[in-house]
C-alpha positions as CSV (number, residue, x, y, z in Angstrom):
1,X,-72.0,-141.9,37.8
2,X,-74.8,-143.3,35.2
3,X,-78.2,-142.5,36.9
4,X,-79.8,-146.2,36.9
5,X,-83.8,-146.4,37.1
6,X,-85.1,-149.9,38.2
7,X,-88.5,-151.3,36.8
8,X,-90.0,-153.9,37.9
9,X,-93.4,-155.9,37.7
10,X,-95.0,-158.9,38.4
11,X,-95.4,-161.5,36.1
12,X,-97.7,-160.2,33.1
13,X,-97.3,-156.3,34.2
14,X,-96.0,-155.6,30.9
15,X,-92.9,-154.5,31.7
16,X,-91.2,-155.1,28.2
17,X,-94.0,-153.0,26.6
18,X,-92.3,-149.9,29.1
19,X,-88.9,-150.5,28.4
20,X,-89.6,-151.2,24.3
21,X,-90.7,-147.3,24.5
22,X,-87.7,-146.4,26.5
23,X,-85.3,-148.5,24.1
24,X,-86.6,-146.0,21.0
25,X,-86.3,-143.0,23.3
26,X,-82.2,-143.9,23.0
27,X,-81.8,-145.2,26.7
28,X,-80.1,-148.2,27.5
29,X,-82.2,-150.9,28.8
30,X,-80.1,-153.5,30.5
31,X,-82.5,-156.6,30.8
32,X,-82.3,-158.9,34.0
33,X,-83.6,-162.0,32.2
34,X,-81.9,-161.4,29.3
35,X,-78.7,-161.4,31.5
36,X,-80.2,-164.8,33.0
37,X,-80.3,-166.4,29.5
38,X,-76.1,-165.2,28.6
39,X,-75.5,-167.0,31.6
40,X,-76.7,-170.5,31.2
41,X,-75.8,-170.4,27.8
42,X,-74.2,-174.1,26.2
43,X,-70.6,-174.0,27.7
44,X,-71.4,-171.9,30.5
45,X,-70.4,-173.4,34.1
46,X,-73.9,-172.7,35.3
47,X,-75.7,-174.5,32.9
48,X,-73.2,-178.0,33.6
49,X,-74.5,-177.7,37.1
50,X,-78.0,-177.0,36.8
51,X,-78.1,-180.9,34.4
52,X,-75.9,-182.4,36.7
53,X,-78.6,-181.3,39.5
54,X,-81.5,-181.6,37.9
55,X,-81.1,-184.5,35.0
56,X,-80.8,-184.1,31.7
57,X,-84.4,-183.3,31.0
58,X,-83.6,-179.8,31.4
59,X,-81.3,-179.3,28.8
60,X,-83.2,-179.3,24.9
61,X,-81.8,-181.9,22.0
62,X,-80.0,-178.6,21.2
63,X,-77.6,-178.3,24.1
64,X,-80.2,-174.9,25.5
65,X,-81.2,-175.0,28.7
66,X,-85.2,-176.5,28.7
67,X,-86.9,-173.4,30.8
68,X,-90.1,-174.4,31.1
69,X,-88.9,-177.9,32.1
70,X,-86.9,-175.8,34.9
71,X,-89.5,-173.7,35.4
72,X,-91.8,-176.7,36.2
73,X,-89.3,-178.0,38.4
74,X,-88.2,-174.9,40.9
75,X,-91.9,-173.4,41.1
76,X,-93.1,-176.8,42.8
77,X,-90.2,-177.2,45.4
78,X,-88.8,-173.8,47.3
79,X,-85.3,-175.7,48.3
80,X,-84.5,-176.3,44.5
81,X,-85.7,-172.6,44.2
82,X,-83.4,-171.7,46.8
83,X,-80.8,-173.8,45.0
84,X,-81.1,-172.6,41.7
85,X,-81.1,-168.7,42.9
86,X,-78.0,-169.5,44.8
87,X,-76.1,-170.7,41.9
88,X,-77.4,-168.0,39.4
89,X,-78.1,-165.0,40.7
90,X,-74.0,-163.7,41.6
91,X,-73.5,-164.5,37.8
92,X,-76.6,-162.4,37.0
93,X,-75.3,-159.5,39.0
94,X,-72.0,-159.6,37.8
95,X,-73.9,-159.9,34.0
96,X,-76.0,-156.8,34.6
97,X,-72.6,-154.8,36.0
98,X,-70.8,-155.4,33.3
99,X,-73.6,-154.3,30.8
100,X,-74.3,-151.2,33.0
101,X,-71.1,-150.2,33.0
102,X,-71.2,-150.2,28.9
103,X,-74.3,-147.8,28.8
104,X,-73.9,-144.9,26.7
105,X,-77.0,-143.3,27.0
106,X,-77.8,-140.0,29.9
107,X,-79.3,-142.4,32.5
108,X,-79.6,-146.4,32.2
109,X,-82.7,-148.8,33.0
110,X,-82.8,-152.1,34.9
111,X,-85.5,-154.2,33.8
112,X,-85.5,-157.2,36.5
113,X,-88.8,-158.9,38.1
114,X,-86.9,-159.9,41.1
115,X,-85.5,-156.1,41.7
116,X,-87.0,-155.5,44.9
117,X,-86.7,-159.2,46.1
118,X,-82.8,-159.1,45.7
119,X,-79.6,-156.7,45.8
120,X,-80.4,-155.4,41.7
121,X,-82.5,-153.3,44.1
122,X,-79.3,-151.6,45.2
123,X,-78.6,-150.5,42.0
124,X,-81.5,-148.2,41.1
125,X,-81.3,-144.6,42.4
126,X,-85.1,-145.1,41.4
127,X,-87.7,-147.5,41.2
128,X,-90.4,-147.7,39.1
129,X,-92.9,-150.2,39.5
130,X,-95.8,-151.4,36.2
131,X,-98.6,-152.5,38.2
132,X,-101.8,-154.2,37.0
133,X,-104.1,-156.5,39.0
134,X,-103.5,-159.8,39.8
135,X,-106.4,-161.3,37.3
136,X,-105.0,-159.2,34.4
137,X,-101.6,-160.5,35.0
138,X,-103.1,-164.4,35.3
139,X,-104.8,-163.6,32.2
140,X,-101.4,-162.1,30.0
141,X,-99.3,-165.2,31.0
142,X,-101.6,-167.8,30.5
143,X,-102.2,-166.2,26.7
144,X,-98.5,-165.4,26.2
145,X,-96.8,-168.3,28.1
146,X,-99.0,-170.9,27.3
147,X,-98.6,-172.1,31.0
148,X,-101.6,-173.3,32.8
149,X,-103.7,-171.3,35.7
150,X,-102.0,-173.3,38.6
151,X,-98.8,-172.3,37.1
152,X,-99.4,-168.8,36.9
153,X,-100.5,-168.5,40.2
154,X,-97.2,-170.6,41.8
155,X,-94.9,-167.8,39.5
156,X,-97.2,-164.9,41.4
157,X,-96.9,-166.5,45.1
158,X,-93.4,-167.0,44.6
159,X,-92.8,-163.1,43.9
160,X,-93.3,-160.0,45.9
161,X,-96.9,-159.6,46.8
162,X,-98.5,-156.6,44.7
163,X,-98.4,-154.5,48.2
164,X,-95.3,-154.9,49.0
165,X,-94.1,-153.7,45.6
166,X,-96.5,-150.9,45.6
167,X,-94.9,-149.6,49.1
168,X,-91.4,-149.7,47.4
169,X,-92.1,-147.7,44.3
170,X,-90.8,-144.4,44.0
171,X,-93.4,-144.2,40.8
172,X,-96.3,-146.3,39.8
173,X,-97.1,-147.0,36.1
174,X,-100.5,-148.3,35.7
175,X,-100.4,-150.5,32.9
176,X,-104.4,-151.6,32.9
177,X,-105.0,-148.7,30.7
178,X,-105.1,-148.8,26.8
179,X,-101.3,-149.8,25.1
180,X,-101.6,-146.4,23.8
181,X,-101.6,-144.9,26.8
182,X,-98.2,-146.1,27.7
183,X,-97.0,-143.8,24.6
184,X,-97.1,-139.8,27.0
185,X,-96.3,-141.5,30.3
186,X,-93.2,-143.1,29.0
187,X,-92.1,-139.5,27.0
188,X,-93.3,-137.6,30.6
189,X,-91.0,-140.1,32.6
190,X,-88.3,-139.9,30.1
191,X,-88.0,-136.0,30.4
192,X,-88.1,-136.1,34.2
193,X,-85.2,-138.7,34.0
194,X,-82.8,-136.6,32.0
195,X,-83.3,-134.0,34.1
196,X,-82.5,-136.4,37.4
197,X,-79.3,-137.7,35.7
198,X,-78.5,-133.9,34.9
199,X,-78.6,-132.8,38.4
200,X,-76.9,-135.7,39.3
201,X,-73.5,-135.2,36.8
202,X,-73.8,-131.4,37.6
């Protein structure tokens, strides 16, 4: 069995600047919200339910699904929240199986902001948690995003509180240091890892 190591963030924790160094060190990074994406593709079931719930204002000229007009939409009502996380996430699961079950490198990653807050949790024989605080993630997503303050902070309340996440981790990357920084804790982790999924096929 394929040791699989979680990592997880809030919202601006910089999660993809972890996994981009993992990715080069040859390890298999199986994204969560890249696996939300393949399944509301155009022709996809979940993306025919998500306009007949929500209107066609949430599907693009194109035939896409409109995320931020969804975004907008689920962040200020928890039932259609609840709704949409009903209808997507078994598909998500089933997504990130399927891609798990394809990796070819000595131990796997899941990438997934909503590890902890959902079964993907299950998954990960360990869980590494990119923390930052709260006002450097407000400040990331509001310059990457384009999304407002108030927006920002309805993402945040809606996820794990920073504590709670912090209590879970089996490791803590701080990610408030220098990019560069993330260069040696990445290669450290990385060697530890291999030697984990080593132990664990012995």
């Amino acid at each position: 069995m394929t040791l699989v190591v979680g990592i997880t963030g809030g919202i601006g924790s910089g999660k993809s600047a972890v996994t981009e160094r993992f990715e080069k060190l040859g390890v298999t990074v199986v994204d969560a919200d890249l696996a939300a994406r393949v399944v509301v593709e155009p022709g996809k079931p979940a993306l025919a339910a998500i306009a007949a719930h929500f209107g066609d204002e949430t599907i693009l000229p194109s035939g896409d699904l409109d995320r931020a007009a969804l975004r907008a939409k689920v962040f200020s009502d928890p039932a259609e929240r609840e709704w949409l996380e009903q209808l997507t996430h078994p598909l998500i699961g089933e997504e990130i199986l399927n891609q798990l079950a394809a990796a070819t490198s000595d131990y796997a990653i899941l990438s997934s902001p909503l590890l902890l807050e959902t079964s993907q949790g299950e998954l990960a024989g360990i869980t590494v948690v990119v923390d930052v605080p709260e006002s450097t993630q407000l400040e990331r997503t509001m310059a990457r995003d384009n999304n407002d303050e108030a927006q920002v902070r309805r993402i945040m309340a809606a996820q794990m509180s920073r504590e709670e996440r912090l209590a879970r981790a089996d490791i803590v990357i701080d990610n408030s240091q220098p990019i560069s920084a993330l260069d040696d804790v990445v290669r450290e982790l990385h060697k530890e890892f291999l030697a984990r999924a080593e132990s664990i096929s012995a």
